[in-house]
N, C-alpha and C positions, 0 to 999 in steps of 0.2 A: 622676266621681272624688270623693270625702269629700273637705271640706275639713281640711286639717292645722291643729293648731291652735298651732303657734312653728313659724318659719322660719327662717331668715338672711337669705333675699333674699325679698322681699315685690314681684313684679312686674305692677305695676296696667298693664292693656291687654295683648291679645292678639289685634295686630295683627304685621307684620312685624318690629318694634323690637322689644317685649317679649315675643317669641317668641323670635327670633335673639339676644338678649343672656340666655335661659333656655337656649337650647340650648350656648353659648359658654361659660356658667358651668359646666354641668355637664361639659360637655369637660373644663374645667382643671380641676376635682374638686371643685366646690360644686356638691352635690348635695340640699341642702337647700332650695330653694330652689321657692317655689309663683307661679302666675302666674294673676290674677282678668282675667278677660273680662266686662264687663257683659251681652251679648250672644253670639251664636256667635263662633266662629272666624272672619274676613275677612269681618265684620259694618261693620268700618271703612274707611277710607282705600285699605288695604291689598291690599280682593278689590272696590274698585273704578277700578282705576287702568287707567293704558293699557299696560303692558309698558314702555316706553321706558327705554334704559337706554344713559349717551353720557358722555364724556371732554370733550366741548364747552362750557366754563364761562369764565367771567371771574374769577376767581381762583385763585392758584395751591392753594392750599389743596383745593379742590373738582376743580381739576385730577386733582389727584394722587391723592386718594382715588379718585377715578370711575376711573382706571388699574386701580388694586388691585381695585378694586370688580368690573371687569369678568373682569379677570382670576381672580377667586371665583368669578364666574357660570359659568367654563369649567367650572371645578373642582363644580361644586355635584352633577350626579347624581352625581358616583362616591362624593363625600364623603357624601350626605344619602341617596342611593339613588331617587331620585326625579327624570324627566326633566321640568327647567320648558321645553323647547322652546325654547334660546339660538339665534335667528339674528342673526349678524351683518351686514346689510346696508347697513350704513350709516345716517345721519343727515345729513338734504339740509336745511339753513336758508336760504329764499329772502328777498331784500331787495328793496323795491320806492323805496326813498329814496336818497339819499347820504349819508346821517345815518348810516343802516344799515349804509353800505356801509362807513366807519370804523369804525363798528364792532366790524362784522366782521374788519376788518384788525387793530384792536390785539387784540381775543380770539385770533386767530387766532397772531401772532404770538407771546405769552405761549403758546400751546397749543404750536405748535413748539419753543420752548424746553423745553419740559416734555415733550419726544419726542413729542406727538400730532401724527400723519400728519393736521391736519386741512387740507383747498386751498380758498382763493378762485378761484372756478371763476366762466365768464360765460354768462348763458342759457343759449346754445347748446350748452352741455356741458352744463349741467344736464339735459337735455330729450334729452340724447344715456345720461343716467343714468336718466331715467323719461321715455320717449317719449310721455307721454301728455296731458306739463305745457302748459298755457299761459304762456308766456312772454314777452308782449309786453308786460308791465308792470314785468319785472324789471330788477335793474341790478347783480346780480350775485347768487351764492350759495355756503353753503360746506360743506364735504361731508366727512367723514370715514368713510371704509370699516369701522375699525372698531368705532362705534357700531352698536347692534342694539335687540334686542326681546327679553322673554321673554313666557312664560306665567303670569302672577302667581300664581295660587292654590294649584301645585305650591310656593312656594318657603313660605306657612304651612305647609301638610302634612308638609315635607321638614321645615322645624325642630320643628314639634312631634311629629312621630313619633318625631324622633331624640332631641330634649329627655325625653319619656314615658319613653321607652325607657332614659334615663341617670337617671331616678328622680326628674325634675320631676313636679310636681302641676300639672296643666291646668285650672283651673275656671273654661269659661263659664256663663253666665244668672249671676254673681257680682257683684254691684254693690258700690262701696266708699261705705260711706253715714257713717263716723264714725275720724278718726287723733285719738288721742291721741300725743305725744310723751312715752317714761318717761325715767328714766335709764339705762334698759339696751337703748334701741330708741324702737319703735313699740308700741301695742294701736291695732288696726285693725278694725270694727264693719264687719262684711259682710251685706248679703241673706240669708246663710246661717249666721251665727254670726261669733265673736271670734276673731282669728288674731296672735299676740303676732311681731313679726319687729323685726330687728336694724336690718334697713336699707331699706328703701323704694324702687324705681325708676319714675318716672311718668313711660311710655309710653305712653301715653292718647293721644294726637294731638290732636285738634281740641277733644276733653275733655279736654286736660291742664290748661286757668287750671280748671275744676271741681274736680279733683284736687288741686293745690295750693294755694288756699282751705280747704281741710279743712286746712291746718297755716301758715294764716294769709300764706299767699307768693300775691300778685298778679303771674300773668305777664303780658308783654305780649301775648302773639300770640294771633289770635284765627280762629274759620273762616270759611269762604269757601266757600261752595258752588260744586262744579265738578261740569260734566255732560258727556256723552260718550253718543256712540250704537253703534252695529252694522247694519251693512247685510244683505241677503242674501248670500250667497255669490258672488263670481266666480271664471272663471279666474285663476290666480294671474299676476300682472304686474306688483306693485310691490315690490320688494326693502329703497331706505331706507325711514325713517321721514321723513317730509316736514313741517317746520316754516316756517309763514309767519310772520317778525320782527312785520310790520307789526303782524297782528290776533288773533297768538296760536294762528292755528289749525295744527293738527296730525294728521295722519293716516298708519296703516298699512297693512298686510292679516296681518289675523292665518293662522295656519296653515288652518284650513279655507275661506279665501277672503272671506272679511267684510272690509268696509273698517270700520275705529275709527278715532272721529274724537271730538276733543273742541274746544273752545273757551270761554271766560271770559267769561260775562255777567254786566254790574254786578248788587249782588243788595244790599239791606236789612242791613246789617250791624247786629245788634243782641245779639251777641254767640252766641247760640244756632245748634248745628249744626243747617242744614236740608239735605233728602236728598230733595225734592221734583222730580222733570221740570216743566218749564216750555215752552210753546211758543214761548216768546220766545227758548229757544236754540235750539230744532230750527229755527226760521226765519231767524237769524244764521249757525248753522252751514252750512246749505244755499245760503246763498246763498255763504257763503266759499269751502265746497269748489266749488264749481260754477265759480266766475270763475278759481280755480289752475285743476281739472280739470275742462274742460265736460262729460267722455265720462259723466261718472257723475250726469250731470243726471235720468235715467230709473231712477236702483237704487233698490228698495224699501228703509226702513227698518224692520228688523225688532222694536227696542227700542233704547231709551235709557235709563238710569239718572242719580244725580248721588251722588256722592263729598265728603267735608271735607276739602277744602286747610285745613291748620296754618299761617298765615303769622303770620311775626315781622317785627318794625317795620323790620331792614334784608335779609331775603333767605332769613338763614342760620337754622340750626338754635341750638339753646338747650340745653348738655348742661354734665352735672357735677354737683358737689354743691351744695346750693343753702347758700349762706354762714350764714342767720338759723338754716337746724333743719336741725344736724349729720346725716349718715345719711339725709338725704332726696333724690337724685339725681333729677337733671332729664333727660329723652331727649325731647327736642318739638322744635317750629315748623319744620320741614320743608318748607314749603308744600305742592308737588308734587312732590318730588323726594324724599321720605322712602323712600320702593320701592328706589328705583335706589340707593340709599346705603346701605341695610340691613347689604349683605354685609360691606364694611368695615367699617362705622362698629360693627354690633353684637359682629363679632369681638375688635376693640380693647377695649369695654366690657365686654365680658365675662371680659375675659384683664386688666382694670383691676379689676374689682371681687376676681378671684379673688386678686389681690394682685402683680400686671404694674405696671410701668410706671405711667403719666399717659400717655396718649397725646395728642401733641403739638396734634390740633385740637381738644382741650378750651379751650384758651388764646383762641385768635379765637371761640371759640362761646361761652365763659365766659355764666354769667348775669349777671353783673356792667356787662357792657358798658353794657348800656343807659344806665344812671346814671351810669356813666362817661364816658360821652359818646365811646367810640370803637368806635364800629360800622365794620363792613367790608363794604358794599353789594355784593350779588350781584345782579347784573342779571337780572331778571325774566325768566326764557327758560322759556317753561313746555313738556309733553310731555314 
């Protein structure tokens, strides 16, 4: 597609955020509106994640969006016409501490309150939900039915076909290499020419502190490399998504039978996204999965990749308009959990910018916070 050259909404990334908050604008009738990819479509974060998608959190805040959240996911092929493959099978979190096992009890409790069906359940019920578990290190686990999976790369497709289609401008291989701030907007210096726009949204993710340096804003959050593999195909046998507390690790079965597995290995933080496989996770990961599930000690691995975790200094996401350069809106630090929060969080943003409402977790995500000194820790539950 030709670059346009004035906008109204100028949306740097085109990953799940700056995708889904171009298709949401153009719903409410901002149709002018272009969105720059440095790279293809689900080049980022976004077409490398695991599917997971779960109402299971420590805050009510992330509670309750992951509610709605999931509740979109129902809704997404008939709205976007495109089936991402929602299974509901729940979300198994096993604890091998006591530490864990509180927990699990205050999460849990906060999550009742807030209507999630989530249960503190013991081994032996776990194991009676995926028969294939080891269990003799555990001390308890909690489970929610309806936490699930999708298919990630249908849910780009679905917004930007539908965004194209409401008369968004899609241009990836577009790098942003120069913002001036005028008095009537932005002049924005691209890999392919000048593009003058009103207001700016940097959904960049793990490239979002690169983005914001072009108009002088130091963010805090920085990337983190995260890897994940794929197995060969089995019969199908495992329905939730299975998270061990202790070490991070998490695995499913996708629809064709593959077990996805990922896990966090320390990595060089020096500010720069790296997207490098390392043997030092396939050898962490393998031995993880193996002592939950022995039976998968003989499956071939078929590939591995590694993805950019966004993480900000306490958990949460970093969204709104950035205080110093009016018209410059922040959507980042997501860690791993930016996929799963999409459906929400871009709908509101987009039904914000077309001239809706503030929506209300703008407030706890404020960029402001950090120097304010009142952050809201979400506890690190990755998958």
């Amino acid at each position: 597609m030709s670059l346009p050259r004035e906008t109204d909404v100028l949306i740097v990334g085109g990953g799940v955020m700056g995708l889904g908050i171009a298709y949401h604008l153009a719903k409410n009738g901002v149709r002018d509106v272009v969105v720059l990819e440095r790279s293809y479509l689900n080049y980022g974060a976004s077409g490398r994640n695991g599917g997971g998608v779960r109402m299971q959190w420590s805050t009510e805040t992330n509670i309750r969006l992951m509610q709605e959240s999931i509740e979109l996911c129902k809704r997404f092929a008939g709205e976007l016409k495109i089936n991402i493959w929602l299974r509901q099978g729940g979300y198994l979190f096993l604890a091998r501490a006591e530490a864990e096992r509180a927990r699990m009890e205050r999460n849990i409790a906060l999550q009742n309150r807030c209507g999630v069906p989530t249960r503190l359940i013991s081994p032996a019920e776990a194991k009676r939900i995926v028969p294939e578990l080891e269990v003799s290190e555990l001390v308890c686990a909690a489970h929610n039915p309806r936490d699930g999976i999708v298919f990630p790369w249908p849910f780009l497709w679905g917004y930007a076909n539908q965004a194209a289609a409401r008369g968004v401008a899609i241009c990836p291989f577009t790098s942003v290499e120069r913002i001036v701030p005028t008095g009537a907007g932005f002049r924005v210096q691209t890999s392919r020419g000048e593009v003058r726009a009103q207001r700016i949204v940097n959904a960049a993710g793990a490239w979002s502190p690169e983005v914001a340096k072009l108009v002088g804003i130091e963010l805090p959050n920085r990337p983190h490399r995260h890897e994940i593999l794929s197995t060969e195909p089995l019969k199908p046998f495992l329905k939730p998504m299975v998270s061990l507390l202790s070490s991070g690790l998490y695995f499913s079965q996708s629809m064709r039978g593959e077990i996805v597995t990922g896990i966090s290995v320390e990595d060089h933080d020096d500010g720069h996204v790296k997207m490098g496989s390392r043997l030092q996770f396939l050898t962490k990961v393998a031995r993880e999965l193996v002592r939950v599930m022995p039976r998968l000690s003989q499956v071939k691995v078929l590939r591995q990749w590694a993805g950019p975790y966004d993480v900000s200094p306490d958990g949460n996401p970093i969204v709104g308009e950035a205080p110093s350069v009016p018209g410059f809106y922040l959507c980042c630090g997501f860690v791993g959990h930016g996929f799963m929060m999409a459906p929400v969080v871009t709908k509101y943003y987009g039904e914000f910018l077309a001239g809706s409402a503030r929506p209300a977790f703008f407030d706890p995500w404020r960029p402001t916070r950090f120097a304010e000194g009142t952050l809201v820790k979400e506890e690190m539950i990755l998958g």
